[in-house]
N, C-alpha and C positions, 0 to 999 in steps of 0.2 A: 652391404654396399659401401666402398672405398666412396670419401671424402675427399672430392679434388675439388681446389681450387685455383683461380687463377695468379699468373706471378706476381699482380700488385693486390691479390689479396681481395678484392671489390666483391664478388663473385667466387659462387659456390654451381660447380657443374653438373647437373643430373638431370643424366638420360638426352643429352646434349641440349640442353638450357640453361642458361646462365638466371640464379637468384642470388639477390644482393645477399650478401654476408653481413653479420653481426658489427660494428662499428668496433675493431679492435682496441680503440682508445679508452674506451670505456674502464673506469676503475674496476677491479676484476670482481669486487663485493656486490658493484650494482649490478652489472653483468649479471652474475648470480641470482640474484632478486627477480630482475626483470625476467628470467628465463623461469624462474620458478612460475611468476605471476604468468606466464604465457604457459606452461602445464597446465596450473589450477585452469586458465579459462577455459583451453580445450577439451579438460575433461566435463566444467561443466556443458561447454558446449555438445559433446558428446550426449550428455546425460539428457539433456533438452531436447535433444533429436530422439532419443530413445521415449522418451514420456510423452513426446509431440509439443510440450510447451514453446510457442511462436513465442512469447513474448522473454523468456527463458534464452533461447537461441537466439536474437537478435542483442540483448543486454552480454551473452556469453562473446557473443562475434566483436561485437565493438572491445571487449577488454582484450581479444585475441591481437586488433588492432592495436588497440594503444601499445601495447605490450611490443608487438614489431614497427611502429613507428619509434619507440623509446631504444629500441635495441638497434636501431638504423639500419633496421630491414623494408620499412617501408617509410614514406614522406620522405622530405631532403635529403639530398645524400650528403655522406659524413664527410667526404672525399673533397679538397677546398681547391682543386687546379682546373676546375670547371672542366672536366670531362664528362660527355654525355652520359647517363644513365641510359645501360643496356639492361636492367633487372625483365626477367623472364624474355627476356631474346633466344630464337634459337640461336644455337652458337656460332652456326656460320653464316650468319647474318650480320657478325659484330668482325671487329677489329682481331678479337684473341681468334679466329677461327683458322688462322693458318698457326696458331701455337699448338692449338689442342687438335690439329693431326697431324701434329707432329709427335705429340707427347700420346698418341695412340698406340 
């Protein structure tokens, strides 16, 4: 599956829904890090659901969080011109939606 995203970048499109994108300012080391640390949890999350550990899978979910509020996928947006947050909007419901059928 092609990776499109929108032209300032905010937003990542799939399956026509906009989810916020990775905060490009980020120095590209912690980027790194934090993307790893979001692997690790969802494999253990993964693994909690496989063993049935409830309390496994809720410890896994919260670091999956942190991990995308840290990477400015989720909580505050990174973006400082005070534009509305569209994160999981369908797309034509948002402002880009006469870009992205164009760009179809």
């Amino acid at each position: 599956m092609s990776r499109v995203f929108t032209p300032d970048g905010r937003y990542l499109v799939v399956r026509g829904r906009l989810w916020r994108a990775s905060n490009p300012n980020l120095p590209e080391a912690l980027r790194a890090t934090l993307v790893e640390n979001l692997m690790v949890a969802r494999r253990q999350a993964k693994a909690a659901l496989r063993d049935q550990d409830d309390a496994g899978l809720a410890a896994a979910r919260h670091e999956v969080n942190a991990a995308k509020v840290a990477l400015g996928e989720r909580g505050p947006v990174w973006w400082t011109d005070g534009a509305k947050d569209f994160n999981r909007y369908r797309i034509d419901n948002t402002p880009y939606a006469a870009w992205y059928e164009r760009s179809q």
